[in-house]
N, CA, C and O of each residue as an XYZ file, in Angstrom:
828
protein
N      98.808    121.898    158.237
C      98.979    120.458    158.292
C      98.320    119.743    157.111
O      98.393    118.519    157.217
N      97.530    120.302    155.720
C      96.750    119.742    155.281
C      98.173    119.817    153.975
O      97.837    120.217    152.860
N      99.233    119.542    154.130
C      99.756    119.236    153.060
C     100.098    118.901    151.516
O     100.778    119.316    150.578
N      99.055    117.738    151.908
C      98.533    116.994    150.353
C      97.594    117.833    149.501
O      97.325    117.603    148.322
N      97.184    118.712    150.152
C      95.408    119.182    149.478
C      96.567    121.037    148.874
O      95.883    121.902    148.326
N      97.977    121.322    149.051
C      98.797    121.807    148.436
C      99.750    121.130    147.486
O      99.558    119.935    147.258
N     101.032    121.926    146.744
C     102.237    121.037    146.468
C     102.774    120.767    147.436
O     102.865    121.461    148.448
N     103.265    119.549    147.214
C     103.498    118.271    147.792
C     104.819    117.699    147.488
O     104.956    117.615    146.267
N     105.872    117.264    148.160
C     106.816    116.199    147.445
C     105.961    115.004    147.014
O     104.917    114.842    147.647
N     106.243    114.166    146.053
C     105.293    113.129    145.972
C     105.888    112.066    144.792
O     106.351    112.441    143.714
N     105.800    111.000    145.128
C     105.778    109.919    144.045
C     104.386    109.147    143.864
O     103.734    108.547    144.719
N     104.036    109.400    142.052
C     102.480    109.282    142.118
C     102.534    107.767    141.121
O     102.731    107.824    139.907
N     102.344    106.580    141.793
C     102.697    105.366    140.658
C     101.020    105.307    139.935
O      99.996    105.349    140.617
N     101.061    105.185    138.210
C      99.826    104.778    137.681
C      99.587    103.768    137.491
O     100.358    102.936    137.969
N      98.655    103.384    136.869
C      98.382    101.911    136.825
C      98.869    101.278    135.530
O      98.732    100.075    135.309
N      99.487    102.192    134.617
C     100.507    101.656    133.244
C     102.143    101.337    133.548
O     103.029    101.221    132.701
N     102.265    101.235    134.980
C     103.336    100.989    135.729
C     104.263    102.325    135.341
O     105.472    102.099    135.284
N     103.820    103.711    135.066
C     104.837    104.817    135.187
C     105.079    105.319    136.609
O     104.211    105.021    137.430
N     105.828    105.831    136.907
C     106.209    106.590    138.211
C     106.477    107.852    138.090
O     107.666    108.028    137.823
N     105.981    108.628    138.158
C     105.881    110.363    138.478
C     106.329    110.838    139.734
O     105.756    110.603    140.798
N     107.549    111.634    139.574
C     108.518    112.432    140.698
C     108.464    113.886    140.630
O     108.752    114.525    139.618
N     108.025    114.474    141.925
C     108.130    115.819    141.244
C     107.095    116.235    142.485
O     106.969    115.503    143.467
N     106.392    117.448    142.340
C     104.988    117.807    143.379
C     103.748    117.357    143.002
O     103.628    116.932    141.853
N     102.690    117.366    143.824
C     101.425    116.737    143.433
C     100.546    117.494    144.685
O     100.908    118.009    145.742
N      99.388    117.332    144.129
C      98.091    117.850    145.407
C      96.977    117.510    144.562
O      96.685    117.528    143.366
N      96.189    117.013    146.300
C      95.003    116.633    145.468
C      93.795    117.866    146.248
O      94.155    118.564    147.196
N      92.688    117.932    145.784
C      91.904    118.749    145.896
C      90.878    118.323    147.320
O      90.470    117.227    147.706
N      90.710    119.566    147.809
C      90.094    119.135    149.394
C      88.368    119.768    148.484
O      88.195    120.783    147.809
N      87.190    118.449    148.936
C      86.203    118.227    148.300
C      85.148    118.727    149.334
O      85.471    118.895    150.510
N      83.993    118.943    148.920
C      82.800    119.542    149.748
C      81.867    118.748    150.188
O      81.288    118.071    149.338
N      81.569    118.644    151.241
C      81.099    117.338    151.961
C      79.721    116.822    151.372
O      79.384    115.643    151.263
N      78.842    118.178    150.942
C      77.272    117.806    150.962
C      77.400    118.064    149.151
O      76.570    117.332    148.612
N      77.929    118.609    148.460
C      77.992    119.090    147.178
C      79.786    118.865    146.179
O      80.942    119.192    146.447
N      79.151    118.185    145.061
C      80.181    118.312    143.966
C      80.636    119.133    143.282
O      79.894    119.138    142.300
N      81.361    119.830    143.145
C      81.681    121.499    142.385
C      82.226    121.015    141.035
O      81.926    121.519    139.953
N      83.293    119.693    141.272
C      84.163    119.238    140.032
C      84.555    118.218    140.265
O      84.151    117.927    141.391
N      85.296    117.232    139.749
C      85.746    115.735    139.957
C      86.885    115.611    140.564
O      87.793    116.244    140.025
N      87.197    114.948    141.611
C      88.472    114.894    142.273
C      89.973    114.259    140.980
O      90.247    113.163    140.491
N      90.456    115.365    140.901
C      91.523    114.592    140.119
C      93.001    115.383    140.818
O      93.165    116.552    141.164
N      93.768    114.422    140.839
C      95.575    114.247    141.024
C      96.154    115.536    140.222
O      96.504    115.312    139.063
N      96.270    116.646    140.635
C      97.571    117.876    140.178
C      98.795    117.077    140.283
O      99.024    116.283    141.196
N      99.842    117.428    138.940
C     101.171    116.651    139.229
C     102.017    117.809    138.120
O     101.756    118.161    136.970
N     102.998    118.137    138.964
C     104.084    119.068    137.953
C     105.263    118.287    138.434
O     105.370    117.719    139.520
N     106.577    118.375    136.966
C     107.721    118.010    137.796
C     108.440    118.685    138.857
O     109.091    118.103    139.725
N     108.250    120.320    138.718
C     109.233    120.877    139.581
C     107.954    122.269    139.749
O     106.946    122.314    139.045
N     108.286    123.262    140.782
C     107.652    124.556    140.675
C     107.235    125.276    139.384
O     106.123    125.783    139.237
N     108.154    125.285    138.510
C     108.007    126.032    136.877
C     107.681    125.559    136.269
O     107.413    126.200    135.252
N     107.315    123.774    136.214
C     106.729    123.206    135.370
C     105.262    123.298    135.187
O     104.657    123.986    136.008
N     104.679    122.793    134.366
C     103.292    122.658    133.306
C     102.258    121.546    134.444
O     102.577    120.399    134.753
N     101.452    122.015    134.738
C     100.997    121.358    135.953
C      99.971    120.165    134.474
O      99.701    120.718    133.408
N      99.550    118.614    134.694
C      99.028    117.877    134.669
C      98.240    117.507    135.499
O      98.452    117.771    136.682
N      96.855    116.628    135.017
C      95.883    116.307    135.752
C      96.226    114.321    135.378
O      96.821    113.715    134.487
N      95.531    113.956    136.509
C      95.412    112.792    136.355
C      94.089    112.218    137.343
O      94.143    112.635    138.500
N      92.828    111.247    136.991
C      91.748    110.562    137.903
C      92.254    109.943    138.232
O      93.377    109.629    137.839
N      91.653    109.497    139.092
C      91.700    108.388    140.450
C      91.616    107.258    139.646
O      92.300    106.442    140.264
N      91.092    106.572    138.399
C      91.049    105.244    137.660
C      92.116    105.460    136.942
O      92.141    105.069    135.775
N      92.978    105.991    137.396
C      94.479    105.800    136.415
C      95.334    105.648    137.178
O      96.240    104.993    136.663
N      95.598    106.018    138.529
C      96.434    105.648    139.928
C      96.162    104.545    140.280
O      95.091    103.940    140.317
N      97.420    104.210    140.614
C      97.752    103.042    141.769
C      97.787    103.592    143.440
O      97.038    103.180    144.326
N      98.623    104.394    143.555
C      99.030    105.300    144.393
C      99.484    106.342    144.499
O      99.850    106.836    143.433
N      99.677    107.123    145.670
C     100.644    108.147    145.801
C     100.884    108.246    147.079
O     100.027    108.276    147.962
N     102.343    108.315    147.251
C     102.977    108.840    148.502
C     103.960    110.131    148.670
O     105.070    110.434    148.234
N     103.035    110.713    149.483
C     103.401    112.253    149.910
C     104.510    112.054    150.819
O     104.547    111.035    151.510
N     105.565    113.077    150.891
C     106.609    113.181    151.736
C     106.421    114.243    152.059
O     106.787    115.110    151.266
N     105.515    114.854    153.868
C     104.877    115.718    154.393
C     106.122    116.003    155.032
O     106.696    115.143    155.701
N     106.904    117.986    154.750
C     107.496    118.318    155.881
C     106.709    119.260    157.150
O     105.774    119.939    156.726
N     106.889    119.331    158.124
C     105.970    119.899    159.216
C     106.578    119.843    160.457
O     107.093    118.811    160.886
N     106.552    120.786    160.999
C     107.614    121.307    162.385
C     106.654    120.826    163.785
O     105.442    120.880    163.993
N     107.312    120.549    164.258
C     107.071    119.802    165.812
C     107.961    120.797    167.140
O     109.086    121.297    167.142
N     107.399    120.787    167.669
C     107.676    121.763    169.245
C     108.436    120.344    170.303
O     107.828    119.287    170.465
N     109.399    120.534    170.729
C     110.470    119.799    171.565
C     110.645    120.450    172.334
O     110.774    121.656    172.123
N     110.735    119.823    173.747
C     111.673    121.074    174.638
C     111.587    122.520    174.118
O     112.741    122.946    174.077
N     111.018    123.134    173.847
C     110.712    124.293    173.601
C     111.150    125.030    172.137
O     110.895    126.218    171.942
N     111.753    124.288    171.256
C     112.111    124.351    169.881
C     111.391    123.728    169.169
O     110.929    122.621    169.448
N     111.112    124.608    167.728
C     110.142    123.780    166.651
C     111.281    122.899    166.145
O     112.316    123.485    165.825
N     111.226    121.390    166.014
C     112.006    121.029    164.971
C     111.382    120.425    163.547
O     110.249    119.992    163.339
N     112.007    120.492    163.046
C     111.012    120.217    161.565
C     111.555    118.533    161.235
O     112.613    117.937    161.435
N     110.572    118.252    160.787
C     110.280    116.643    160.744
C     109.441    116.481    159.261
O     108.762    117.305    158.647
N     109.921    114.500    158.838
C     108.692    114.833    157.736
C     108.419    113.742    158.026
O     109.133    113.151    158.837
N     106.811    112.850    157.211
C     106.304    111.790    157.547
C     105.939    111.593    156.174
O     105.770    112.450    155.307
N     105.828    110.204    156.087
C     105.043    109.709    154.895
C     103.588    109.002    154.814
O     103.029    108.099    155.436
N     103.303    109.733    153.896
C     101.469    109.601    153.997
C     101.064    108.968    152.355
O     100.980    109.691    151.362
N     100.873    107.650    152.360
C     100.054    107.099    151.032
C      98.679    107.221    151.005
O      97.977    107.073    152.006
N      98.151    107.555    149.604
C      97.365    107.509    149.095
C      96.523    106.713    148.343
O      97.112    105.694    147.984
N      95.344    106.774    147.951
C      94.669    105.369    146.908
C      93.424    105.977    146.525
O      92.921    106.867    147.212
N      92.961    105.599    145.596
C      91.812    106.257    144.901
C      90.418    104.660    145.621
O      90.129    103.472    145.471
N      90.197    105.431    146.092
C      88.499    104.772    146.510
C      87.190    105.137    145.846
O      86.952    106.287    145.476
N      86.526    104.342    145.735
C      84.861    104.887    145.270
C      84.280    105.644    146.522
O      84.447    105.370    147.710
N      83.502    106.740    145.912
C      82.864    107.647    147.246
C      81.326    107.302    146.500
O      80.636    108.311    146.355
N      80.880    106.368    146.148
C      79.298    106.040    146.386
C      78.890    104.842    145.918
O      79.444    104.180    145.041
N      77.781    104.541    146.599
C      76.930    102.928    146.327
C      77.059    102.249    144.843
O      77.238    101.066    144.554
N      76.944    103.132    144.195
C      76.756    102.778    142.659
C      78.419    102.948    142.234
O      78.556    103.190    141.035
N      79.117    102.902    142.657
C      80.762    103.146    142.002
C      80.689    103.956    140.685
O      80.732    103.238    139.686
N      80.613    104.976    140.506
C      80.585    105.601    139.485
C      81.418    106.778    139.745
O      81.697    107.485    138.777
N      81.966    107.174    141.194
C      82.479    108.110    141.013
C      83.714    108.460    142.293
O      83.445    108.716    143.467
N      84.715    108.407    141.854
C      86.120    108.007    142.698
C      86.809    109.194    143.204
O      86.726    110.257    142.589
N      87.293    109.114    143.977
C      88.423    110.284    144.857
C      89.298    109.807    145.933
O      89.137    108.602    146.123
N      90.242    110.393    146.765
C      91.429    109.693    147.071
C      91.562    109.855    148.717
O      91.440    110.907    149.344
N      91.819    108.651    149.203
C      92.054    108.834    150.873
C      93.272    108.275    151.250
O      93.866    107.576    150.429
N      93.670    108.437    152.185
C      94.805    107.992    152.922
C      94.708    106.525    153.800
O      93.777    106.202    154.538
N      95.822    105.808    153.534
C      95.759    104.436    154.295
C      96.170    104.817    155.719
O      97.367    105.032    155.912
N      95.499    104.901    156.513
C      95.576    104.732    158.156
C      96.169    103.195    158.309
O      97.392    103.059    158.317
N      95.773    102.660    158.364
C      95.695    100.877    158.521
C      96.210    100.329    157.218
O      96.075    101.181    156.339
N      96.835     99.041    156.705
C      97.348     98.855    155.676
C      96.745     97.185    156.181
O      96.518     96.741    157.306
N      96.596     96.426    154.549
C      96.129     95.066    155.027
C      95.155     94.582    154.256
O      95.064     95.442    153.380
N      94.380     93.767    154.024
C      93.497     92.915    153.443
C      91.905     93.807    153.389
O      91.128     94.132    152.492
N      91.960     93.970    154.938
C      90.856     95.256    155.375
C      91.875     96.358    155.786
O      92.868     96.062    156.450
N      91.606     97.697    155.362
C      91.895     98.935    155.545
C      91.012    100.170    156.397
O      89.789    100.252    156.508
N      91.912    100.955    156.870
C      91.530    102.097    157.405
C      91.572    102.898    156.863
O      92.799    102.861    156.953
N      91.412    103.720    156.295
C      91.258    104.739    155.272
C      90.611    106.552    155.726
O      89.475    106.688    156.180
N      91.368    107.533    155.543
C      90.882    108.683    155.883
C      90.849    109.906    154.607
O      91.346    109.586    153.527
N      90.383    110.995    154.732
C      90.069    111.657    154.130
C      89.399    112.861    154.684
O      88.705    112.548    155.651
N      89.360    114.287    154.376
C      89.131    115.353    154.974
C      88.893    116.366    153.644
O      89.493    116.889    152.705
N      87.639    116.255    154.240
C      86.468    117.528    153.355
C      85.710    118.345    153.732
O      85.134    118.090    154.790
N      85.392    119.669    153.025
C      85.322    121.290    153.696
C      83.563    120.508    154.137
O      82.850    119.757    153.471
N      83.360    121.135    155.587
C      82.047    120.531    155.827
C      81.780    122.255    156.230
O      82.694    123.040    156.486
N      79.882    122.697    156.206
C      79.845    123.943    156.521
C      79.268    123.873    157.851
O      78.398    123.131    158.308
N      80.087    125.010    158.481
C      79.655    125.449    159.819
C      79.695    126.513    160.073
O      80.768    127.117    160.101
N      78.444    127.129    160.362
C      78.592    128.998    161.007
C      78.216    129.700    159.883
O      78.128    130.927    159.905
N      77.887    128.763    158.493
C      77.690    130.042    157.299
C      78.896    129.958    156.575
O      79.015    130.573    155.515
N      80.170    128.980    157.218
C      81.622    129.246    156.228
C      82.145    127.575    155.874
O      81.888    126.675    156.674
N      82.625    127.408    155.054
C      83.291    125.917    154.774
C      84.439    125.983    155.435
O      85.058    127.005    155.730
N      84.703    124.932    155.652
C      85.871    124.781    156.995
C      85.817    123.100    156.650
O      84.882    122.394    156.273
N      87.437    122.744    156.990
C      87.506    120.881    157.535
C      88.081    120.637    158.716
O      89.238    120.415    159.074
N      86.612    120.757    159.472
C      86.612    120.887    160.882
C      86.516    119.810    161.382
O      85.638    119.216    160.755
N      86.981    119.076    162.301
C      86.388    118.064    163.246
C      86.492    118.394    164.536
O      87.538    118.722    165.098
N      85.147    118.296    165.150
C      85.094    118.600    166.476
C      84.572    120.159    166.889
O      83.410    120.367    166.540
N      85.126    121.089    167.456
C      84.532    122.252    167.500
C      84.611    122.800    166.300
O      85.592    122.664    165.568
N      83.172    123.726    165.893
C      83.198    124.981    164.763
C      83.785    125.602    164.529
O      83.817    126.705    165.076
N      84.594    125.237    163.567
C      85.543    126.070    162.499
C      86.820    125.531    163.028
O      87.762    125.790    162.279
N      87.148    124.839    164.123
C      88.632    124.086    164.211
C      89.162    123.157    163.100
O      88.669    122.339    162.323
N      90.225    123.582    163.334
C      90.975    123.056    162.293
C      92.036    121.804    162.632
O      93.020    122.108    163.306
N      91.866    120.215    162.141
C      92.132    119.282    162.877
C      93.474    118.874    163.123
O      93.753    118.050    162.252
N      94.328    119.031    163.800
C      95.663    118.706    164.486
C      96.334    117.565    164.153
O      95.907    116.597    164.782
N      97.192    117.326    163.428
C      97.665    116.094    162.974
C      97.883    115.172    164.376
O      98.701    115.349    165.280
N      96.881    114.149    164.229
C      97.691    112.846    165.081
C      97.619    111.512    164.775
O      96.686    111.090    164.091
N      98.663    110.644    165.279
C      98.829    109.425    164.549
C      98.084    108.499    164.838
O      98.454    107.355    164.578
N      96.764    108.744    165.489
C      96.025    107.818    166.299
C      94.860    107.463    164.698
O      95.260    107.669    163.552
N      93.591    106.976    164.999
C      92.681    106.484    163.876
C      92.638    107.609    163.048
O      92.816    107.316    161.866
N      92.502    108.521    163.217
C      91.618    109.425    162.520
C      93.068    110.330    161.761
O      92.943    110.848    160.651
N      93.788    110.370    162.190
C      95.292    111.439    161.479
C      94.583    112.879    161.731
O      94.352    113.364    162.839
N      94.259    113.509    160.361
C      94.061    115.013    160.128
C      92.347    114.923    159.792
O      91.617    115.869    159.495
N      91.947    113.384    159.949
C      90.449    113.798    158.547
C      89.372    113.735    159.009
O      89.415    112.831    159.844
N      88.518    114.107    158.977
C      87.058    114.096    159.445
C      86.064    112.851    158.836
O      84.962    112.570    159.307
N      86.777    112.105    157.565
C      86.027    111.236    157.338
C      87.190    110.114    157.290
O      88.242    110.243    156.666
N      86.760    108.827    158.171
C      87.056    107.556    158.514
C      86.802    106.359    158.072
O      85.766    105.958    158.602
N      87.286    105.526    157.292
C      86.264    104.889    156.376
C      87.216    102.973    156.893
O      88.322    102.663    157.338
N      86.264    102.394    156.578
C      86.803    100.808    156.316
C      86.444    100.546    154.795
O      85.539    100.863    154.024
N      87.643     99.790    154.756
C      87.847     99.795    153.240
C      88.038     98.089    153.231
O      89.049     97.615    153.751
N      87.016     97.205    152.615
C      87.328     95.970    151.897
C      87.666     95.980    150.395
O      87.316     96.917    149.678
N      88.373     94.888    149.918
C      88.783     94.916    148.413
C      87.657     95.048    147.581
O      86.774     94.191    147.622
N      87.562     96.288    146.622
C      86.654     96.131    145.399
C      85.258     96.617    145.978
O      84.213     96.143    145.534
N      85.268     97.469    146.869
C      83.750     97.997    147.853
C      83.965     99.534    147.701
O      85.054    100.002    147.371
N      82.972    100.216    147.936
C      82.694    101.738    148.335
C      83.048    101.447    150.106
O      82.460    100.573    150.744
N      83.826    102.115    150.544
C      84.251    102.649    151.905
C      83.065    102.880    152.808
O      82.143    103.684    152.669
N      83.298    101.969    153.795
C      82.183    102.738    154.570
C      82.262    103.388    155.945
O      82.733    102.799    156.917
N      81.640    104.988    155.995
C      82.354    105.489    156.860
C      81.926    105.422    158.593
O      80.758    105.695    158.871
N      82.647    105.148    159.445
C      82.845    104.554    161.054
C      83.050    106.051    161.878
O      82.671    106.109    163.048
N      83.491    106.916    161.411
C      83.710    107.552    162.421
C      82.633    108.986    163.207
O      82.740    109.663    164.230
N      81.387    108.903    161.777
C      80.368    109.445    162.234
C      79.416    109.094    163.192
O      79.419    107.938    163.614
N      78.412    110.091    163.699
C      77.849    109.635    164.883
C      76.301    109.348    163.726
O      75.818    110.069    162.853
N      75.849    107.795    164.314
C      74.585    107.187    163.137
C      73.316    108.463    164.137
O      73.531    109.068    165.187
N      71.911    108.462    163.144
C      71.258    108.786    164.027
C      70.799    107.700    164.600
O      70.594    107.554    165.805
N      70.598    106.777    163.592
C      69.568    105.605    163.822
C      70.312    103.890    164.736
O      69.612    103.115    165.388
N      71.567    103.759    164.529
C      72.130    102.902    165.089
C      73.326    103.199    165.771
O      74.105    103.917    165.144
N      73.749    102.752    167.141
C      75.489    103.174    167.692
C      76.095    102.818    166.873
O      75.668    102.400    165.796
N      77.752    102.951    167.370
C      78.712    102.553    166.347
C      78.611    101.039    166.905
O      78.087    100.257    166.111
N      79.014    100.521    168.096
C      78.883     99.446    168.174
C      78.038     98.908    167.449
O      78.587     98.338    166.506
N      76.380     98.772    167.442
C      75.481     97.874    166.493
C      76.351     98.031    165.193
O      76.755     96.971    164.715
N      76.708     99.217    164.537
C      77.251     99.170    163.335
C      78.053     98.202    162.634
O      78.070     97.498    161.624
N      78.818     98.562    163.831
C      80.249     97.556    163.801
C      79.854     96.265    163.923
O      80.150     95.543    162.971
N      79.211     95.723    164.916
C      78.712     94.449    165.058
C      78.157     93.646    163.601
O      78.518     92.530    163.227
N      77.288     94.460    162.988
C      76.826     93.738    161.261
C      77.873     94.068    160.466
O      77.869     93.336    159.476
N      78.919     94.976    160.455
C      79.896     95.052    159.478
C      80.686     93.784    159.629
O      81.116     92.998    158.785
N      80.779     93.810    161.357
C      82.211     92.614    161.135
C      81.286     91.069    161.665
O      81.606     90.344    162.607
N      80.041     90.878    160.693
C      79.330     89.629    161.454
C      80.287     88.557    160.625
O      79.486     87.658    160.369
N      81.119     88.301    160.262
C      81.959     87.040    159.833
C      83.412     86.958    160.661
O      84.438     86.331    160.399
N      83.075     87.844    161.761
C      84.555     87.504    162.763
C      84.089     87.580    164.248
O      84.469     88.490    164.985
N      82.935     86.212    164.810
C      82.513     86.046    165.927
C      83.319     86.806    166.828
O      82.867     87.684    167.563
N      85.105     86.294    166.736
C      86.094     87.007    167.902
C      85.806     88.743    168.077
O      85.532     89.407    169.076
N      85.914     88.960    167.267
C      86.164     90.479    167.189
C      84.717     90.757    167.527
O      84.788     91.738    168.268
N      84.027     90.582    167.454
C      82.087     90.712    167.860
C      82.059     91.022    169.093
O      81.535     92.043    169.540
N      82.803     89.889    169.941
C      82.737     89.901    171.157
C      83.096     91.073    171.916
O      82.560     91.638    172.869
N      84.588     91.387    170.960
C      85.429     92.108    171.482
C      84.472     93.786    171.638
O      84.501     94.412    172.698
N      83.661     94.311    170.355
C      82.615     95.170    170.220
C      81.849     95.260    171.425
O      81.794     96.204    172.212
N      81.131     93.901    171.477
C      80.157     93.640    172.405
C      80.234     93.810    173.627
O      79.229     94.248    174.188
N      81.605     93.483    174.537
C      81.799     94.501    175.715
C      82.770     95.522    175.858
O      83.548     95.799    176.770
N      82.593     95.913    174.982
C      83.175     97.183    174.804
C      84.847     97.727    175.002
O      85.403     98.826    174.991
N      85.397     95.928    175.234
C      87.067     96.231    174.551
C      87.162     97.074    173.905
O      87.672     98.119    174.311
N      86.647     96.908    172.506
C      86.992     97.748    171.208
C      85.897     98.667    171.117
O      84.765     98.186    171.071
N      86.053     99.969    171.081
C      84.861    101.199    171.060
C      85.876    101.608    169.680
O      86.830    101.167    169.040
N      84.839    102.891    169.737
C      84.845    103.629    167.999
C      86.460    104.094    167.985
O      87.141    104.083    166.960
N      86.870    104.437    169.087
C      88.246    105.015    169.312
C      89.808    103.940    168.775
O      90.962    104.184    168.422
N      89.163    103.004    168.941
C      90.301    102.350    169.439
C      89.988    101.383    167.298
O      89.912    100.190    167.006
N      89.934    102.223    166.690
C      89.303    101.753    164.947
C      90.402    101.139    164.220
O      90.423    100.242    163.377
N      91.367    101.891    164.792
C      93.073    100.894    163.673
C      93.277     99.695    164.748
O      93.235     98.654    164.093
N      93.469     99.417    166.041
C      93.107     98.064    166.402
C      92.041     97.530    165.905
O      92.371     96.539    165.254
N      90.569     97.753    165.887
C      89.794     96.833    165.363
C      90.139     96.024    164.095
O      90.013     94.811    163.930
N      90.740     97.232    162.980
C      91.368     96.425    161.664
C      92.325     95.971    161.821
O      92.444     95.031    161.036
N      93.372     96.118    162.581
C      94.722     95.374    163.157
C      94.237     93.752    163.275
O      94.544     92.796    162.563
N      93.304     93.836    164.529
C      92.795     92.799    164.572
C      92.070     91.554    163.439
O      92.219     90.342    163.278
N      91.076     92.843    162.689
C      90.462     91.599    162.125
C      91.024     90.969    160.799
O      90.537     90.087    160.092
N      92.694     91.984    160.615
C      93.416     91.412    159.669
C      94.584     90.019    159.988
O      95.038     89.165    159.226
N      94.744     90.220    161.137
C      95.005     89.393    162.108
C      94.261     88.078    162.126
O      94.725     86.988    161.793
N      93.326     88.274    162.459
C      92.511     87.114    163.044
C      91.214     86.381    162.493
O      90.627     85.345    162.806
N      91.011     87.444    161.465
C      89.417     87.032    160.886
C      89.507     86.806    159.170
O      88.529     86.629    158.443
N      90.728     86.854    158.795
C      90.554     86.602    157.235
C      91.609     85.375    156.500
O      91.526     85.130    155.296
């Protein structure tokens, strides 16, 4: 299911307004350690001359994921489309790599999935050791990391467990400029689960 992090169908738009057709994959990254810089693989076809491209030269990319689904007792094969965007992955913006829009909007949902170690082996696990995460269309898709994304910010990520604060308190100072939605936190309408409504909402209602 990890598609993108192989070749890929893909249209990759840059920011010199070219459009690139052809396969693409981007590189699945190591949670606690940097090995190399996340950059965009792009060939036109299988035999072609593979190219690199960073994340400060993209606009986007959208993957055209094929992947088989079980029906009534037959796999049928299906595809979905999954965009991309180059985000900052730290405080100081100095250093960029690419997540997926969950949520689309003013405020974003944003995901991403990186080898975390468990047992002694790297794996991009969420949930039990060494599982491998099940595509679903709910907040989280395939990724272990969950992020809210405002314009022109480093991502910040929601779907970990804090040691020091719940998600609610979290959430509560992230979204202190949308009293409504506070509330909604505050008795527990909206929990950590329910994360693409919260941005549904506060694109909705709070900006």
């Amino acid at each position: 299911m990890f598609a993108q992090y192989g070749w890929t169908e893909a249209e990759v738009f840059l920011k010199n307004d070219e459009v690139l057709k052809g396969l693409a994959s981007i590189p699945m990254m190591y949670g606690t350690v940097n090995l190399k810089k996340e950059q965009l693989k792009f060939k036109a076809d299988k035999k072609s001359k593979k190219s690199k491209y960073k994340p400060e030269d993209i606009d986007s990319i959208i993957f055209t994921v094929t992947y088989k689904e079980r029906i009534d007792g037959k796999r049928v094969e299906k595809t979905r489309i999954e965009t991309y965007i180059p985000i900052y992955l730290n405080k100081k913006q100095s250093k960029m790599g690419f997540a997926e829009i969950l949520v689309d909007g003013e405020l974003k949902l944003v995901g991403r999935t990186i080898m975390v170690q468990s047992g002694g082996s790297w794996t991009p696990a969420t949930g039990a050791p060494n599982s491998v995460p099940v595509y679903n269309p709910g907040y989280m898709g395939v990724h272990n990391q969950v992020m809210i994304l405002r314009p022109g910010t480093t991502p910040e990520i929601f779907n970990h467990v804090s040691l020091t604060k719940s998600f609610r308190k979290r959430a509560m100072e992230y979204f202190s400029d949308c009293p409504a939605l506070q509330t909604k936190i505050e008795t527990k309408e909206f929990k950590k689960v329910d994360l693409q409504a919260i941005v549904r909402f506060y694109n909705a209602n709070c900006n």
